[in-house]
RODO-2510 file (C-alpha; in nm, 4 decimals, decimal comma):
residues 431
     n   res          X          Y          Z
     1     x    -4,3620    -4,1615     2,4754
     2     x    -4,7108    -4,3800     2,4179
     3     x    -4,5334    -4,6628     2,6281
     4     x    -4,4685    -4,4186     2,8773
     5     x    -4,8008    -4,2751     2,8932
     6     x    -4,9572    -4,6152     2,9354
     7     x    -4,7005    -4,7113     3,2175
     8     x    -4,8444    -4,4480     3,3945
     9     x    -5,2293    -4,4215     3,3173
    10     x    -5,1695    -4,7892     3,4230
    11     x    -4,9806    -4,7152     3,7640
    12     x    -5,2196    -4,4170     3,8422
    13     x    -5,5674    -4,5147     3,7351
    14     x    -5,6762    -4,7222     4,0498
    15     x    -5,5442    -4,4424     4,2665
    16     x    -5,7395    -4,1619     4,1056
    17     x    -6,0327    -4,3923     4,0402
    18     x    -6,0369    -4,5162     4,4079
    19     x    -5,9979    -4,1115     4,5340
    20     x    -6,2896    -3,9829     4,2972
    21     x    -6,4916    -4,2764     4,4559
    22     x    -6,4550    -4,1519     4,7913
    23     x    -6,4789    -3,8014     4,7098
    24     x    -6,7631    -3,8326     4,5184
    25     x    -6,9987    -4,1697     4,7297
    26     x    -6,8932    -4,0500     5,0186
    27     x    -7,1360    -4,4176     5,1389
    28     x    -6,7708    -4,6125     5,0023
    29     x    -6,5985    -4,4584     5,2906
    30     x    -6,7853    -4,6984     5,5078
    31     x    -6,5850    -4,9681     5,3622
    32     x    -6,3532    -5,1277     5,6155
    33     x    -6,0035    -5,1818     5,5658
    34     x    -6,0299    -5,5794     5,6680
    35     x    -6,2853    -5,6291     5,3738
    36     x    -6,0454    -5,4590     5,1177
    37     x    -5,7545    -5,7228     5,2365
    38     x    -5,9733    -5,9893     5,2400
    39     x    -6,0784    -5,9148     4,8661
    40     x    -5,7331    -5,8451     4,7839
    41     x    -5,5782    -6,1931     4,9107
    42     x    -5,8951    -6,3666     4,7534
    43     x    -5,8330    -6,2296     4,4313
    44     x    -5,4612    -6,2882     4,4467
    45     x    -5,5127    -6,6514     4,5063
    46     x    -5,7657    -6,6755     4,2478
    47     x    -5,4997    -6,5201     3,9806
    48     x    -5,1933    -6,6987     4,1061
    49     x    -5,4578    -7,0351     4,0364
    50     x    -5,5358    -6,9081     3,6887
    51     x    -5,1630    -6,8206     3,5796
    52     x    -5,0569    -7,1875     3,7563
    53     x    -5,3601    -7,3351     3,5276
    54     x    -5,2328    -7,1511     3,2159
    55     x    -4,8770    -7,2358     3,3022
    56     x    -4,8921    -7,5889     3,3101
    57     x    -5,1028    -7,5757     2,9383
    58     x    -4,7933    -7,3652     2,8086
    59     x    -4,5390    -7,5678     2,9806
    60     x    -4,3910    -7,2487     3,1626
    61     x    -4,3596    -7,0975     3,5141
    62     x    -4,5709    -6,8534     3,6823
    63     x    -4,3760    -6,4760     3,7152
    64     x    -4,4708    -6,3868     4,0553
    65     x    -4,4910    -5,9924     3,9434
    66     x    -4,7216    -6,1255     3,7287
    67     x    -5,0207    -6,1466     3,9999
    68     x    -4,9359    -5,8101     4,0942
    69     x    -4,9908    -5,6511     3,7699
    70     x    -5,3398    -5,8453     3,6902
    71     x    -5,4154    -5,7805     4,0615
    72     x    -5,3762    -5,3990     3,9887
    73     x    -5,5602    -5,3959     3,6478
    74     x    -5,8323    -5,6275     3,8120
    75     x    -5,8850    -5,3519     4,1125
    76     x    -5,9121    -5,0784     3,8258
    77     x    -6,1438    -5,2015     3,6746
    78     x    -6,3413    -5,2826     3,9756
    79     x    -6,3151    -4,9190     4,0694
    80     x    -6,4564    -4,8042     3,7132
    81     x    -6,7412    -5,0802     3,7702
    82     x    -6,8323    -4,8999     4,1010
    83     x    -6,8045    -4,5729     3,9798
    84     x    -6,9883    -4,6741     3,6416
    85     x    -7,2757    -4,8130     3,8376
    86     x    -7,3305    -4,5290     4,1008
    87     x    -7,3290    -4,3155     3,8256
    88     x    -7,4570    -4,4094     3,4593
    89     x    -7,6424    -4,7247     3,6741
    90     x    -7,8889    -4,4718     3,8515
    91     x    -7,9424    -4,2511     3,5364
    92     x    -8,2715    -4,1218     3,5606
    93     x    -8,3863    -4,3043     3,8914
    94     x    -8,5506    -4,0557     4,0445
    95     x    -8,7643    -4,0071     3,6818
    96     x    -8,7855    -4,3758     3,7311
    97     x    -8,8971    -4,3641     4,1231
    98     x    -9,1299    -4,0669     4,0573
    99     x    -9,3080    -4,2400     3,7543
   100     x    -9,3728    -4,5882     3,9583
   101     x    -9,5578    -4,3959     4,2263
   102     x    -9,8212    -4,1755     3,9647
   103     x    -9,8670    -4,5313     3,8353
   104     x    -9,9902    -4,7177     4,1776
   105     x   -10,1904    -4,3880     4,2171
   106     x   -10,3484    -4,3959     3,8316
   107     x   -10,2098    -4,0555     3,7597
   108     x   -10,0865    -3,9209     3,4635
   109     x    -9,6697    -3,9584     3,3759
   110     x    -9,4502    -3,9671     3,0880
   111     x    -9,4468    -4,3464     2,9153
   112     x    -9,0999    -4,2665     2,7662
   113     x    -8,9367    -4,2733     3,0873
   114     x    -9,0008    -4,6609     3,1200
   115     x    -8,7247    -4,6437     2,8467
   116     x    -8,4688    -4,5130     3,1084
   117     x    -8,3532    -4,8672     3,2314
   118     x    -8,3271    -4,9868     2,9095
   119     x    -8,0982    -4,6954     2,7565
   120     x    -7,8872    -4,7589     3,1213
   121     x    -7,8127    -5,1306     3,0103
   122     x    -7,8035    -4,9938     2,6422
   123     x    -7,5008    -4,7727     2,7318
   124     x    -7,3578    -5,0440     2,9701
   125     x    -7,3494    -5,2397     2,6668
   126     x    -7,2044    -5,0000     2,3962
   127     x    -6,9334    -4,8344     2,6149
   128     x    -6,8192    -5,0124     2,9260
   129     x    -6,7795    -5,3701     2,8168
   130     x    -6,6497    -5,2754     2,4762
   131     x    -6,3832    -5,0754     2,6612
   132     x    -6,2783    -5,3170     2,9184
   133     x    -6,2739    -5,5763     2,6414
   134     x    -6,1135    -5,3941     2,4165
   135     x    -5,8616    -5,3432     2,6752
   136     x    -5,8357    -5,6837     2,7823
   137     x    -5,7581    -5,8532     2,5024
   138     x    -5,4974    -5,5861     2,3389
   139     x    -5,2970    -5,6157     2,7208
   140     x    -5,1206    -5,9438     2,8372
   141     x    -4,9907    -6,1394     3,1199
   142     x    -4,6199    -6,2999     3,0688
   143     x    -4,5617    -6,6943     3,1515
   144     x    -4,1805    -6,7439     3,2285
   145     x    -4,0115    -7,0576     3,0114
   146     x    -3,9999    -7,3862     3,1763
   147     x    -3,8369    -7,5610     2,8949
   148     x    -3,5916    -7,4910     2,6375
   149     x    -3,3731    -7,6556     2,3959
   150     x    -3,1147    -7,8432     2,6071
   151     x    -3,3677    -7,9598     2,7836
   152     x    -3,6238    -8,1084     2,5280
   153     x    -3,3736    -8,1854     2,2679
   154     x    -3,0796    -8,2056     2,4291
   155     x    -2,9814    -7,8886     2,1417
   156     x    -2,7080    -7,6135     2,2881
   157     x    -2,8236    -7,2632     2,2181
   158     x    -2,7891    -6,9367     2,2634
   159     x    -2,9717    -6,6572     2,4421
   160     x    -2,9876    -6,3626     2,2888
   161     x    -3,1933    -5,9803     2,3027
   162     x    -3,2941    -5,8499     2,0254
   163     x    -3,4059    -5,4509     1,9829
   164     x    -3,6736    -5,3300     1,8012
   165     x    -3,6998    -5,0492     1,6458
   166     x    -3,9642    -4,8711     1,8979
   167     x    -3,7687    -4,9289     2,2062
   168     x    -3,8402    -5,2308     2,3031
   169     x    -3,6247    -5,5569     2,3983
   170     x    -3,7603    -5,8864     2,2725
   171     x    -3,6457    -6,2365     2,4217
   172     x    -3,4772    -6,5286     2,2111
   173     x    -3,2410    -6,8400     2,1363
   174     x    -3,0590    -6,9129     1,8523
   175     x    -2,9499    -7,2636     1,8159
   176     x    -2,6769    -7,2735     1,5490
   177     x    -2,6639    -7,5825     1,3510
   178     x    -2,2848    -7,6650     1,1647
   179     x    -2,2423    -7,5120     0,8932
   180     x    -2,5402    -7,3963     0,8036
   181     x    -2,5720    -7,0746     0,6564
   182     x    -2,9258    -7,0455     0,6411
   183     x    -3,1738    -6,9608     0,9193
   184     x    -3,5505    -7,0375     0,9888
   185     x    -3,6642    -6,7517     1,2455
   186     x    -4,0161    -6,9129     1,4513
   187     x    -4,2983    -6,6752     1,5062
   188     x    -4,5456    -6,7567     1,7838
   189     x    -4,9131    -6,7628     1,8156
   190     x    -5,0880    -6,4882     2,0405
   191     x    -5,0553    -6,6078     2,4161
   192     x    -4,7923    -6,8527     2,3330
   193     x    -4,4092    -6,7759     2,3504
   194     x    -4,0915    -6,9453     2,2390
   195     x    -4,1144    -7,1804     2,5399
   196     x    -4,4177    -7,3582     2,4565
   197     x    -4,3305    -7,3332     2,0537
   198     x    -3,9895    -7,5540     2,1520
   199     x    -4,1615    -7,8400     2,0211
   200     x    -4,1180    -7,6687     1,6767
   201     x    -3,7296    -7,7395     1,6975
   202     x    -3,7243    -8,1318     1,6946
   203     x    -3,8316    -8,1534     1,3383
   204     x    -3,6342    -7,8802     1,2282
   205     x    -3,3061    -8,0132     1,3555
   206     x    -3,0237    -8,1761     1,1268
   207     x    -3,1817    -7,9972     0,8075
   208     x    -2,8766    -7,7443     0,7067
   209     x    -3,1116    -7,4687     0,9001
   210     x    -3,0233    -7,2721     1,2008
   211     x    -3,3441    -7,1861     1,4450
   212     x    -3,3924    -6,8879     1,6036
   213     x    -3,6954    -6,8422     1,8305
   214     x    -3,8406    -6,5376     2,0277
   215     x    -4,0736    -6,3728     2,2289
   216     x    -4,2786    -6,1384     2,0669
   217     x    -4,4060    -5,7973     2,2630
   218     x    -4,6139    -5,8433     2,5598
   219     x    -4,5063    -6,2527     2,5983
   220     x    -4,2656    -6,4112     2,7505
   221     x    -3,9377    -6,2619     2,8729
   222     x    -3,9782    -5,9597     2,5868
   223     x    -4,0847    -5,6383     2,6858
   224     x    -4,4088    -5,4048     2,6802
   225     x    -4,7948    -5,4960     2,7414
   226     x    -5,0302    -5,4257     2,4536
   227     x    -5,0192    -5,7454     2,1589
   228     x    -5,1937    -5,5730     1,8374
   229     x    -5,1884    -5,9651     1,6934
   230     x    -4,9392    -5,9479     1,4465
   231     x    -5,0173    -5,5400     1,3085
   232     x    -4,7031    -5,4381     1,5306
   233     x    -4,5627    -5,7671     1,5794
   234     x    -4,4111    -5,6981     1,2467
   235     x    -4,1681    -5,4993     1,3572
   236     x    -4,0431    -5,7642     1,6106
   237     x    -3,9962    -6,0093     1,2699
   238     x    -3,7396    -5,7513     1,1713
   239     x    -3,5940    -5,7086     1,4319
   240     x    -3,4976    -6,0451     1,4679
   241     x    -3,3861    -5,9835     1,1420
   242     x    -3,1615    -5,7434     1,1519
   243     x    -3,0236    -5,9618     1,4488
   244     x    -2,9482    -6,2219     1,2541
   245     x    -2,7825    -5,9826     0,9879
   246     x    -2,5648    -5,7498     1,2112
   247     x    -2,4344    -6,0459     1,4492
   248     x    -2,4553    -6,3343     1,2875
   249     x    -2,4412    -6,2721     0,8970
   250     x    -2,2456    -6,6135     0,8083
   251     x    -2,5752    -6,8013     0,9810
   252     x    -2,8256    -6,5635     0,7563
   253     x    -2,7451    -6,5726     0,3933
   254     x    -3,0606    -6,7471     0,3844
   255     x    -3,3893    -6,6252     0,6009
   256     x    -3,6418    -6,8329     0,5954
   257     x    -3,9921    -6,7131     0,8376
   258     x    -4,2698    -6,9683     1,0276
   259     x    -4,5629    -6,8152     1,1940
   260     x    -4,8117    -6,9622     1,3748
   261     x    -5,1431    -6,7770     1,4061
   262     x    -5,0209    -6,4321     1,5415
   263     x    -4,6837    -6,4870     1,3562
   264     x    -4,8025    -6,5755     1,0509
   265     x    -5,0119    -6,2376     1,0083
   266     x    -4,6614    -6,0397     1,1643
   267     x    -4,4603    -6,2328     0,9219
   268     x    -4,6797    -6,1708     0,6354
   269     x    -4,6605    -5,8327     0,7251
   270     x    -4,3071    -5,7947     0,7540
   271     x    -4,2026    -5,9786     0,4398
   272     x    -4,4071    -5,7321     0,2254
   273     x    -4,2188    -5,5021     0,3453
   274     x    -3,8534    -5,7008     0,3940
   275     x    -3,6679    -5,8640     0,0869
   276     x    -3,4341    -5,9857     0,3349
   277     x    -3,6747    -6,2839     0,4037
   278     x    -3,6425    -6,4997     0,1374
   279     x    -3,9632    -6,7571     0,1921
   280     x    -4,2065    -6,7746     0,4608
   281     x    -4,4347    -7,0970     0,6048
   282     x    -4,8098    -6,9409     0,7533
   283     x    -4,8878    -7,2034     0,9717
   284     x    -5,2304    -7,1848     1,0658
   285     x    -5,3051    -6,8715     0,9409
   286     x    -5,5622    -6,5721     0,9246
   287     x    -5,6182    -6,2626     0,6856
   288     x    -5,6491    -6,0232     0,9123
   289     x    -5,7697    -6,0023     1,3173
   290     x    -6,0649    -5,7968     1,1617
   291     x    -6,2057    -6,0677     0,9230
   292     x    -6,1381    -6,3747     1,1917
   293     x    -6,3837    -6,1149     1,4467
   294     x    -6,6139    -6,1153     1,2185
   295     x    -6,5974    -6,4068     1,0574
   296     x    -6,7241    -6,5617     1,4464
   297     x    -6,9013    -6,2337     1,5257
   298     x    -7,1411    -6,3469     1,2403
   299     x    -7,2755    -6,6370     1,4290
   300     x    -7,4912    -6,3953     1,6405
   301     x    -7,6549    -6,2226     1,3511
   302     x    -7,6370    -5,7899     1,3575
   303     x    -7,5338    -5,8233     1,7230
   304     x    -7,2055    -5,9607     1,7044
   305     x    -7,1071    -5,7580     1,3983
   306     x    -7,2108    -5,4309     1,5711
   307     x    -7,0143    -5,5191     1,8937
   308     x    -6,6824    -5,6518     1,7015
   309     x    -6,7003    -5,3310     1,5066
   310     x    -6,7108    -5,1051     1,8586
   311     x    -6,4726    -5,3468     2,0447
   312     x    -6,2065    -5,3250     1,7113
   313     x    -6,2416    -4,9304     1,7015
   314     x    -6,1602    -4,9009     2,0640
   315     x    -5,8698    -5,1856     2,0684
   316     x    -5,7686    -4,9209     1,7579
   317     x    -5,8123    -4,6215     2,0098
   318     x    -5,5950    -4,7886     2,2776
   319     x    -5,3100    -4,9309     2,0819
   320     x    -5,2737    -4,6376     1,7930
   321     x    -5,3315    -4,9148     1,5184
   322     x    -5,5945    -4,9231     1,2901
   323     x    -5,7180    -5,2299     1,3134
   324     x    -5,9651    -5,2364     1,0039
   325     x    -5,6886    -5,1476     0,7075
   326     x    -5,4446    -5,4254     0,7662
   327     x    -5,4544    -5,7658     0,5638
   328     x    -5,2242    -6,0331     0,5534
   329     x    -5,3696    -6,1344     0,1635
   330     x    -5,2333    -5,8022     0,0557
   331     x    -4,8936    -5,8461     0,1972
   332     x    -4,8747    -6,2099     0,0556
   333     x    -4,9918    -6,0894    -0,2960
   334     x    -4,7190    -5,8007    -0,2643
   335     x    -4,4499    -6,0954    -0,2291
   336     x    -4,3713    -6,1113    -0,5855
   337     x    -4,1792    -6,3974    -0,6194
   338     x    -4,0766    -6,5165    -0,3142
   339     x    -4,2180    -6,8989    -0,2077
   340     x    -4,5019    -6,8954     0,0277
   341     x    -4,6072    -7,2558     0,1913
   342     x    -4,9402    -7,2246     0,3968
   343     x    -5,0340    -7,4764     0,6578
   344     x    -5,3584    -7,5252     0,8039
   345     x    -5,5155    -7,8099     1,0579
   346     x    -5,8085    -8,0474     0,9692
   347     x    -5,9617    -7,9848     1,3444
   348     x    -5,8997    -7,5990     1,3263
   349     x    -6,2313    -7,4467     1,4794
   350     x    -6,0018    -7,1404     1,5395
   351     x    -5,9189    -7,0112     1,2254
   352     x    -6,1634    -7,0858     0,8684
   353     x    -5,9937    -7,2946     0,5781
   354     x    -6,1256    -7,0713     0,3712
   355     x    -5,8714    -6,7773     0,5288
   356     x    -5,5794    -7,0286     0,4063
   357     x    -5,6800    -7,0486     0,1030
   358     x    -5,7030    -6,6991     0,0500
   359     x    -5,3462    -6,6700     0,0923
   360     x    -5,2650    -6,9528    -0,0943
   361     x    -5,4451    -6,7584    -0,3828
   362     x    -5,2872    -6,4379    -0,3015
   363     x    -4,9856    -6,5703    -0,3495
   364     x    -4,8197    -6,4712    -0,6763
   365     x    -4,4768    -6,6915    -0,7131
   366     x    -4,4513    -7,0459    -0,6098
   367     x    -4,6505    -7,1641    -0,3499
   368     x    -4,8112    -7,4886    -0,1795
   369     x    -5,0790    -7,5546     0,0409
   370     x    -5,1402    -7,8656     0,3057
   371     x    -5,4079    -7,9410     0,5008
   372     x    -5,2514    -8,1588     0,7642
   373     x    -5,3646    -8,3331     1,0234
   374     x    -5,4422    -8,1612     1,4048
   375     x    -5,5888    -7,9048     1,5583
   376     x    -5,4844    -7,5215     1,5572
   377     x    -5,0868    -7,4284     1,5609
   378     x    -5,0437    -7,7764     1,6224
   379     x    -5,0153    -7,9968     1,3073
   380     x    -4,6552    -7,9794     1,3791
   381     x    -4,7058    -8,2367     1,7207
   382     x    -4,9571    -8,4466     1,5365
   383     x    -4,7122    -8,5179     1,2215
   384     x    -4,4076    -8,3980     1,2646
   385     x    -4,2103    -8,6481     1,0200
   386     x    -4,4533    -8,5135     0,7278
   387     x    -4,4127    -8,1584     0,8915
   388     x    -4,0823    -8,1447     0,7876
   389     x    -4,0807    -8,3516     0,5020
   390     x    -4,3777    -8,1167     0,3590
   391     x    -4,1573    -7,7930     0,4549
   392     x    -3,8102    -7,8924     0,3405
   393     x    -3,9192    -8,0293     0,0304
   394     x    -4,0419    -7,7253    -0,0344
   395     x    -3,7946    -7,5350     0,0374
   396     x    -3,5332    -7,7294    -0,1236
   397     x    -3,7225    -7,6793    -0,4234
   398     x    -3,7878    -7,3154    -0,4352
   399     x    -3,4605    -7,2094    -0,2312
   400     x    -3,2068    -7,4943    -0,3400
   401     x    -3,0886    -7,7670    -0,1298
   402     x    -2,9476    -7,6959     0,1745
   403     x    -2,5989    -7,8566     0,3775
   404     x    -2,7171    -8,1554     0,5716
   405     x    -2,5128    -8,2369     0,8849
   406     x    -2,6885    -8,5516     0,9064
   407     x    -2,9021    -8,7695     0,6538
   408     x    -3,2530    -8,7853     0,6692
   409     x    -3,4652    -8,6436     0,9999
   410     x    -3,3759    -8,7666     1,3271
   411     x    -3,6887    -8,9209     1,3708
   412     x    -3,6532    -8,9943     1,7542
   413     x    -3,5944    -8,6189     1,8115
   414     x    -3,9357    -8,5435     1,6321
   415     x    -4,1299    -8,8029     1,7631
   416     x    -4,0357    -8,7497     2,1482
   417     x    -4,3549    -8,8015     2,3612
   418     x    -4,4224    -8,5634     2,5710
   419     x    -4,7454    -8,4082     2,7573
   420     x    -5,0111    -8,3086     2,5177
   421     x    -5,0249    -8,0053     2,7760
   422     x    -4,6869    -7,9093     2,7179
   423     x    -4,7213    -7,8996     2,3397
   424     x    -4,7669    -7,5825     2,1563
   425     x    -5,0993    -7,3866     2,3102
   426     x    -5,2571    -7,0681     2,2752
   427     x    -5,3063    -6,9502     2,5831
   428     x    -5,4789    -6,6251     2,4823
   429     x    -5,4718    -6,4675     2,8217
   430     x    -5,5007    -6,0819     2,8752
   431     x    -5,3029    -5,9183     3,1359
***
């Protein structure tokens, strides 16, 4: 029912927005037809350019539905600017108008209406912007795959939907490795997908550990719109668990979880609440989306607090999920005795150090910490050899040995060049 609702607000909003503007200014009805084309193929170039740009950094293809849908939002919101501004804009003008001329004549007027301009840009500030970014970065735009794993690593898979358990249909591979009855399931970062996380797969490969990747909600080839940054994602880790259990239960007598960013807060999440995942990896992690806004909202002293605050209410507001009462520390304390290994990069200016070690100390049963070389979600293409050494040492310790099919780590696999651009990337693009 919400998904249908916001199908539809979505579908209908320009059209009602664009009718109560010429209802209402009837001055907008002077607006010729040519001009609205020209805008339109303007800003359709400009947004096919932007998804090609963010494309190529991901190492995908552009959807060509895609311009249409950030071609509608974009006119939406250009509606609500217009109507915004012809309304709350020319609040109190005439006050405004009226109080200029007694003040060229020297007459008498009320001082407090020089405040009217400033309460207009006060309310700009406090309601529109927080609501169109609040909307903008809880809706995203979808990058189809342009790799997978035949073709980086030469690796057969298989492609595979998984349900979740709100309706949705979430996008995935599973590349089965002989033999091995254990499975590591890869969570993305936010504006990434299991395209541009491939490069996860070469060190992984030959370990005794099947790999299955996916798309969480609102990326890739897996359905919906709205990304809550790992609050729902949660329920997409189990459903790729449950996957794994009802279809291919020889493959998961061993789950094993790796999030990056987003997917380490989902998988967090979801382990609390799953036994079925028996250790998890938090690569470049975060507590909680609340404590990472305000952790850089702090830079611009009372300001930036005050506007995170409004902006995380109203992403709260448009996604049903309380943004302020989820942590990731809880859920890793709540693990009991499971292993936890956290991750984090020496040039991460994404995510604080300190927010690894938080969860490092949350953790209550065995657990390890690294602070590897690279930059954010991507200490995995700067070392993969000690990625994997790092991460399977670990786990061989905590979870037993697994069945190699080959000895050692087939280091030509991990070390592939390829395009720093098509590496693993947060894209972090709304719709």
């Amino acid at each position: 029912m919400r998904s249908n609702f916001g199908q539809w607000l979505f579908v209908l909003a320009p059209i009602a927005l664009g009718v109560l503007l010429l209802w209402r200014f009837p001055s907008c009805r002077r607006v010729r037809l040519r001009s609205v084309m020209i805008y339109v193929v303007v800003m359709g170039l400009v947004i096919y350019g932007a998804l090609r740009l963010v494309a190529w950094i991901a190492g995908g293809r552009v959807k060509p539905f895609e311009i249409v849908i950030i071609l509608w939002f974009t006119v939406t919101w250009r509606l609500a600017w217009a109507i915004w501004i012809r309304t709350v804009g020319r609040w109190g003008e005439r006050w405004v108008r009226w109080a200029r001329v007694r003040r060229r004549q020297s007459l008498p007027y009320a001082r407090i209406i020089r405040l009217i301009p400033i309460g207009r840009a006060l309310l700009t500030a406090v309601v529109f912007f927080p609501a169109f970014l609040s909307v903008v970065v809880t809706h995203r735009f979808k990058i189809a795959d342009g790799q997978d794993p035949r073709s980086v690593f030469a690796a057969p898979f298989e492609s595979i939907r998984i349900p979740t358990s709100d309706g949705l249909e979430l996008d995935g591979w599973f590349v089965l490795q002989h033999g091995a009855d254990r499975t590591i399931i890869i969570c993305h970062g936010a504006g990434a997908g299991k395209g541009n996380f491939i490069w996860f797969l070469g060190p992984l490969l030959n370990h005794g550990y099947n790999v299955l990747f996916f798309d969480f909600r609102a990326h890739g080839g897996s359905g919906g719109r709205q990304t809550t940054y790992g609050l729902r994602e949660r329920m997409d880790v189990k459903a790729a668990v449950d996957w794994l259990k009802r279809n291919r239960p020889a493959s998961a007598r061993g789950i094993v979880g790796l999030g990056s960013s987003q997917g380490s807060m989902a998988l967090a999440l979801a382990a609390a609440d799953d036994f079925r995942i028996d250790a998890i990896v938090l690569d470049s992690p975060f507590v909680s989306p609340a404590e990472l806004a305000f952790h850089h909202a702090r830079k611009v002293p009372v300001i930036g607090p005050a506007m995170v605050r409004l902006i995380l209410a109203e992403m709260s507001l448009w996604t049903q999920t309380n943004f302020f009462a989820v942590s990731a520390e809880q859920a890793v304390a709540s693990m009991s005795s499971r292993p936890v290994l956290v991750i984090h990069g020496d040039k991460d200016f994404v995510m604080p150090d300190s927010h690894a070690q938080r969860l490092w100390d949350a953790a209550l049963g065995p657990r390890d910490i690294w602070f590897g070389p690279g930059p954010h979600s991507n200490i995995i293409t700067e070392a993969p050899y000690d990625y994997a050494q790092r991460l399977f040492d670990f786990l061989d310790q905590h979870l037993g040995p697994a069945e190699r099919r080959a000895p050692g780590v087939r280091k030509a696999a991990m070390m592939g060049e390829a395009p720093r651009a098509s590496q693993p990337a947060h894209a972090d693009a709304p719709l």
